[in-house]
C-alpha positions as CSV (number, residue, x, y, z in Angstrom):
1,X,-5.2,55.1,-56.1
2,X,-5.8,51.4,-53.9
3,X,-9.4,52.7,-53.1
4,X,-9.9,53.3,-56.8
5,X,-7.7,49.9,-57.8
6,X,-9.6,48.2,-55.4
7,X,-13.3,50.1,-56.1
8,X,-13.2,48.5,-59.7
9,X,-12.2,45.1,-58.5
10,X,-15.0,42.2,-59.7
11,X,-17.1,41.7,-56.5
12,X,-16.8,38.1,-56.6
13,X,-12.8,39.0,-55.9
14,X,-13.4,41.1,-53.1
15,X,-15.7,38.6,-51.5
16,X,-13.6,35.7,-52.0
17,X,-11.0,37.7,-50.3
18,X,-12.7,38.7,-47.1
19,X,-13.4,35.1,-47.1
20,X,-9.9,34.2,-46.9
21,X,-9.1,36.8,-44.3
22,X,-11.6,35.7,-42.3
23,X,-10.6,32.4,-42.5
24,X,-7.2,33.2,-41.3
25,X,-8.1,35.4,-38.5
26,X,-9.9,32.2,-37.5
27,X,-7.9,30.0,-38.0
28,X,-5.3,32.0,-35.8
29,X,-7.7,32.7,-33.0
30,X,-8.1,28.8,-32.8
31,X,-4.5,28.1,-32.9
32,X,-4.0,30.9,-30.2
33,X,-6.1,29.4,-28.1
34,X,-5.0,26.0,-28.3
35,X,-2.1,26.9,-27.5
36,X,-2.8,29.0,-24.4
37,X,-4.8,26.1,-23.1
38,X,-1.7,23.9,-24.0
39,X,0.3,25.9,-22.1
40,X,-2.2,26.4,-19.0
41,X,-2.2,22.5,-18.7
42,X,1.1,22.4,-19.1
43,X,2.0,24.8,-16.2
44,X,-0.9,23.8,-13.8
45,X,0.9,19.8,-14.2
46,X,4.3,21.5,-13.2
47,X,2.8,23.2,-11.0
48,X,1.3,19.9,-9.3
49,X,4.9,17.8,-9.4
50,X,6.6,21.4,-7.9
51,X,3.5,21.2,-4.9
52,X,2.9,17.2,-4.5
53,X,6.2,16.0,-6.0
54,X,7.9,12.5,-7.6
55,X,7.8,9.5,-6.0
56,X,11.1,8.8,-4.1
57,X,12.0,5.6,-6.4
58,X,12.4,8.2,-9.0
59,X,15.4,9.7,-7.7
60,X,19.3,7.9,-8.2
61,X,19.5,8.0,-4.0
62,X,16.1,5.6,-3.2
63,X,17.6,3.7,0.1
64,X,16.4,0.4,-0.5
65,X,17.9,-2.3,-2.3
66,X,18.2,-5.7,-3.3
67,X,21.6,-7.9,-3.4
68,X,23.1,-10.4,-5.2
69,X,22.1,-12.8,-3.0
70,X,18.7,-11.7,-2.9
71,X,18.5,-10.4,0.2
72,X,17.1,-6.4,1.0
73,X,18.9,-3.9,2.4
74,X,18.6,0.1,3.9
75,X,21.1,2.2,2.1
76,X,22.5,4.4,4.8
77,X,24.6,6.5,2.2
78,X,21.9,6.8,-0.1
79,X,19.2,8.0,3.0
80,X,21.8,10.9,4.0
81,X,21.8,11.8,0.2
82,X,18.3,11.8,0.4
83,X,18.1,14.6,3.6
84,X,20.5,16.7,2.1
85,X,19.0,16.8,-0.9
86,X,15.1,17.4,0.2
87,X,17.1,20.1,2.6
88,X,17.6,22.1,-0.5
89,X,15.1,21.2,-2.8
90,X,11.4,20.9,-1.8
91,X,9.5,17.7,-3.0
92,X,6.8,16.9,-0.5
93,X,5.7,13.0,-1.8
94,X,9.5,12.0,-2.3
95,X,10.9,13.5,0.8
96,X,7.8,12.3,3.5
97,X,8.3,8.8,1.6
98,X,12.6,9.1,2.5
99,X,11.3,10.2,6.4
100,X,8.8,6.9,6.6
101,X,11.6,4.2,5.6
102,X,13.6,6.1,7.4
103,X,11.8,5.9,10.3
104,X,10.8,2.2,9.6
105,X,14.3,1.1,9.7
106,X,14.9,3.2,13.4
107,X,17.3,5.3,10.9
108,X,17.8,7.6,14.4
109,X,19.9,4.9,15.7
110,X,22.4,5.1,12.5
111,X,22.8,7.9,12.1
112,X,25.9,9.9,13.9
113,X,24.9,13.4,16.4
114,X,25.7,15.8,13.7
115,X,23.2,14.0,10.9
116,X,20.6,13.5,13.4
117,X,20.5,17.3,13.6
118,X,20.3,17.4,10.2
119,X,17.2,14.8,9.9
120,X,15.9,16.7,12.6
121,X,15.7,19.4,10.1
122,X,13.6,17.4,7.6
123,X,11.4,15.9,10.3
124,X,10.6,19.2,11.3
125,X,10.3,20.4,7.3
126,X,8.2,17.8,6.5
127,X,6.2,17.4,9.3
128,X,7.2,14.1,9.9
129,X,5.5,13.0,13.0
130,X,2.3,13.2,11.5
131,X,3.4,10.5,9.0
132,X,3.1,8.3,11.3
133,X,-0.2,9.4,12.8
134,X,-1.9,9.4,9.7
135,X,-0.2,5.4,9.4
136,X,-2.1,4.4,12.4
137,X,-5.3,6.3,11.4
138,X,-5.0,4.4,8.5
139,X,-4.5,1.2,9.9
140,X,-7.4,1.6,12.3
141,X,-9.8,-0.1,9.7
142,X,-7.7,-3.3,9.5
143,X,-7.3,-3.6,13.3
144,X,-11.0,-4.2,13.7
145,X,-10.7,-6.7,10.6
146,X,-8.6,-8.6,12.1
147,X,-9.5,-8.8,15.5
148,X,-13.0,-10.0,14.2
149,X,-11.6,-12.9,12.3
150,X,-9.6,-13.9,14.8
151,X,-12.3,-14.0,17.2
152,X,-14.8,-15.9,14.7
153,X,-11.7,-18.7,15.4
154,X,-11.4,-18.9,18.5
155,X,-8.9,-22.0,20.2
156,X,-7.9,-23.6,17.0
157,X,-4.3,-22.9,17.0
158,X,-4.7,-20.4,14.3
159,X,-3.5,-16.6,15.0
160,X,-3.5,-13.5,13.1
161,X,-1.9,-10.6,14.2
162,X,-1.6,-6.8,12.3
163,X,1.7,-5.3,12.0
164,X,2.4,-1.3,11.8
165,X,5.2,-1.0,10.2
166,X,5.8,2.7,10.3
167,X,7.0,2.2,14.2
168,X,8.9,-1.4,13.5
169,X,10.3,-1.3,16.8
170,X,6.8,-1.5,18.4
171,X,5.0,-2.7,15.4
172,X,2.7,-5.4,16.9
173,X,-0.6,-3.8,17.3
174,X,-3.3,-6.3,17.1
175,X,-3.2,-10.2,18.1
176,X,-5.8,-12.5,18.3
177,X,-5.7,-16.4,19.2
178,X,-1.9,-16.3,20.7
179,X,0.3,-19.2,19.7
180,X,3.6,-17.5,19.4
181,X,3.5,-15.9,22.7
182,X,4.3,-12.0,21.9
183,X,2.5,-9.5,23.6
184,X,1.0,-6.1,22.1
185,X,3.8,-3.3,21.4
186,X,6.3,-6.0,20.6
187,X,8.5,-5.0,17.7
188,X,9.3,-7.3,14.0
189,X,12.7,-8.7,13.4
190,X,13.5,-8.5,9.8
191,X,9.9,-8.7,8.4
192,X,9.8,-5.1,7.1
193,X,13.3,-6.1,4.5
194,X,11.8,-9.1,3.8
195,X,8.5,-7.4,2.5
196,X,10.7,-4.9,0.7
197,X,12.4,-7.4,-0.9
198,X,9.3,-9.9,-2.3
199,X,7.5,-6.2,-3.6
200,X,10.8,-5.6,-5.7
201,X,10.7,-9.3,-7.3
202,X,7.0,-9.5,-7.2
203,X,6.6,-12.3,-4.8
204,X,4.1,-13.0,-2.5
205,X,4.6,-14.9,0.9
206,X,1.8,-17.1,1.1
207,X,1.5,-20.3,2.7
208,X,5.0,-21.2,4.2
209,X,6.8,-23.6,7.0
210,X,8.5,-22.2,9.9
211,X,10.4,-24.5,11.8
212,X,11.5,-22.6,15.3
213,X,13.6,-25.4,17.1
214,X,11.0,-28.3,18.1
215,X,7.8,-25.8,16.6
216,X,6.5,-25.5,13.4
217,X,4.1,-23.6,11.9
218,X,2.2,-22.7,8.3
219,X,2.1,-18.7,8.0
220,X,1.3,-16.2,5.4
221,X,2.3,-12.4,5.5
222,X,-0.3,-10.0,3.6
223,X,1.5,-6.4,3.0
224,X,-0.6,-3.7,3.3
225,X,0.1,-1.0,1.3
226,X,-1.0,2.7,1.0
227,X,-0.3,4.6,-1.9
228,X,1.9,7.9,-0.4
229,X,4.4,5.5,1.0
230,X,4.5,1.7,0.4
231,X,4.3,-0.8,2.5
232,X,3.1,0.3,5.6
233,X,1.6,-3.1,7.6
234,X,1.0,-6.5,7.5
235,X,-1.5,-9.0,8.7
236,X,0.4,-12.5,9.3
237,X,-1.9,-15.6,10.1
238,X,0.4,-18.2,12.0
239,X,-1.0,-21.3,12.7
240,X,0.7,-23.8,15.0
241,X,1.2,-27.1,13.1
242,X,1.9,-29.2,16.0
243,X,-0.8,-28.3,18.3
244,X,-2.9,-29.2,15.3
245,X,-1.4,-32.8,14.4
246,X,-0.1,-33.7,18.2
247,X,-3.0,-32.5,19.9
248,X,-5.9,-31.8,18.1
249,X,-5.7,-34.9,16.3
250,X,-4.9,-37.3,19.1
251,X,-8.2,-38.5,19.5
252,X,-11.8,-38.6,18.2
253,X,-12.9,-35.8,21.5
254,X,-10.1,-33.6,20.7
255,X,-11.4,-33.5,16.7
256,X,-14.3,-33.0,17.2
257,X,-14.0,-30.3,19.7
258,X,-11.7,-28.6,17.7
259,X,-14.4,-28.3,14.5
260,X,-16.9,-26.7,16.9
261,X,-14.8,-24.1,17.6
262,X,-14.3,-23.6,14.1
263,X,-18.0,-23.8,13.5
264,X,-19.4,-22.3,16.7
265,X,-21.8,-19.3,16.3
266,X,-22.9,-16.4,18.1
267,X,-26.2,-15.8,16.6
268,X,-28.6,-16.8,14.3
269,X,-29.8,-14.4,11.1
270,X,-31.7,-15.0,8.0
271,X,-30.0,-14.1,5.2
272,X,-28.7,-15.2,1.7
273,X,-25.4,-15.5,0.6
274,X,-26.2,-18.1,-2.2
275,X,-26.2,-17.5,-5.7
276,X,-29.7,-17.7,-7.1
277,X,-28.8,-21.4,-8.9
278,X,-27.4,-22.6,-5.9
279,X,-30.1,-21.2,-3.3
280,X,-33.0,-23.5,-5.7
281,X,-30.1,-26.5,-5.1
282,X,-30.4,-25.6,-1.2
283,X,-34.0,-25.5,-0.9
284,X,-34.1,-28.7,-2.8
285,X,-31.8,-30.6,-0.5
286,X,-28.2,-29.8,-1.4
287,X,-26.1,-29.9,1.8
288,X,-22.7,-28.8,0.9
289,X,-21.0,-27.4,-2.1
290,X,-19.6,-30.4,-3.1
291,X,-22.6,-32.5,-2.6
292,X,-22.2,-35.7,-5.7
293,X,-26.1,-35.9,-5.5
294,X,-26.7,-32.6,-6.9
C-alpha cells in the first residue's frame, strides 16, 4: 500500500524529497567527520602534554620564589613536593625542569640521606645527568663568543667571563682579560637567585657599580636562557673602574696606549659594513659617524 501511496506521488514531491535526504546524509557525514577530526586533535594534544608535559611554573609546588623584601629564594619544602610527586606521576618537561634547579642550587647538600635516595630515584627516572650535558653542549656556542670578544680587547681592564649555571658550584667556564682574579672551574655566589629574581620582576642587570673594599667596578650580567629550563648561563662583562681612571688615565702615554689596544687589529679585509647612504658619505670624505661636516 506505501509503494502504491508512494507510486502515485507528484514527481516533483518525490524529487524534492531525495533532495532533502540527501542533504541530510550530507550534512551528517560532514558533521561526523568534523567531529572525528575534533576529536583526533584533541587526543593527539593530550597525548603531547601526557609525553612532553607542563612547564614546572604550572604546578602549586615550583621551588622558587620571591620575598617580601625582594630577595629570591629555593623552596626546599616545595622541591621535595616536587620529587614525590614526579615519583608518581610522569611529566617529563616539569620534572627535568625540578632536577636542573635542583641541581643549580647543589639541592644534594639539603637534602637529608633518606630523600637523597629518593632524588636518586628521579635522577635516575629522568635521566638527569644528561641535563646537564646537553647545558654545556648548549653553551659551547657562547664560549667561543665570548672568548672572541674578549680577545678583540685585549689589556684594557675590561673582562667578560661565561657562566654555566647548571653546575653553580663550578660554574666559571670561560674568562677572558682577568681583572677579578678567579680562575676557570671557580663557582658563583648568589648570582644564580639574583637572576631568578630580576626574570620574576622583569628587570634587567645592566650597567651597575660594584664597590669591593678599595675596588670598583661597572658590570652587566646577560642571562642566557634556553627554553626546556630557564636560565641556564650568563655572560658578565666586569670592567675595573680604577685601573681605568688611576692608571690609564694618569698620563698622555698611558691614554694613548690604552686606545690602541682597543683599536689594535689583526688583519686587514675589504669589506662593507656601511649602509649604502653612508658608504657614498665615506667615499666622499666622512670620517666618523658623528662627523658635523657631513
Amino acid at each position: 500500500m506505501i509503494g502504491a501511496r508512494l507510486s502515485i506521488l507528484p514527481v516533483e514531491m518525490i524529487s524534492a524529497f531525495q533532495t532533502e535526504l540527501w542533504i541530510n546524509v550530507i550534512a551528517s557525514t560532514i558533521a561526523s567527520a568534523v567531529l572525528l577530526g575534533a576529536g583526533f586533535v584533541w587526543g593527539k594534544y593530550k597525548e603531547r602534554r601526557r609525553k612532553f608535559g607542563r612547564n614546572l611554573e604550572e604546578y602549586d609546588f615550583y621551588p622558587f620564589t620571591v620575598t617580601r623584601e625582594n630577595f629570591g629564594e629555593f623552596n626546599l619544602n616545595n622541591f621535595r613536593l616536587g620529587v614525590h610527586y614526579f615519583l608518581k606521576n610522569e611529566d617529563h618537561t616539569a620534572a627535568r625542569q625540578l632536577i636542573f634547579i635542583g641541581e643549580q642550587n647543589n639541592v644534594r647538600e639539603k637534602l637529608e640521606p633518606a630523600e637523597q635516595k629518593v632524588y636518586a630515584q628521579l635522577f635516575q627516572k629522568y635521566d638527569g645527568k644528561k641535563i646537564a650535558d646537553d647545558t654545556h653542549e648548549f653553551l659551547e656556542n657562547y664560549e667561543r663568543i665570548v672568548r672572541l670578544i674578549g680577545k678583540s680587547f685585549p689589556n684594557t681592564g675590561i673582562e667578560i667571563l661565561l657562566h654555566n649555571l647548571a653546575d653553580p658550584a663550578h660554574s666559571l667556564i670561560t674568562l677572558e682579560n682577568n681583572v677579578t682574579g678567579r680562575h676557570l672551574r671557580d663557582g658563583t655566589t648568589n648570582l644564580l637567585i639574583d637572576l631568578k629574581r630580576r626574570q620574576l620582576l622583569n628587570e634587567d642587570k645592566l650597567n651597575y657599580e660594584l664597590n669591593i673594599g678599595a675596588r670598583k667596578f661597572k658590570c652587566t650580567t646577560i642571562p642566557i636562557k634556553r627554553k626546556d629550563f630557564g636560565i641556564v648561563g650568563a655572560i658578565c662583562i666586569n670592567i675595573d673602574a680604577n685601573y681605568i681612571s688611576e692608571e690609564v688615565l694618569k698620563d698622555r702615554q698611558r691614554i694613548e696606549t690604552w686606545f690602541q689596544n682597543l683599536w689594535r687589529t689583526d688583519m686587514q679585509l675589504d669589506e662593507n659594513i656601511l649602509s649604502k647612504d653612508e658608504y657614498a658619505k665615506a667615499l666622499k670624505g666622512k670620517r666618523h659617524f658623528k662627523d658635523g661636516a657631513f
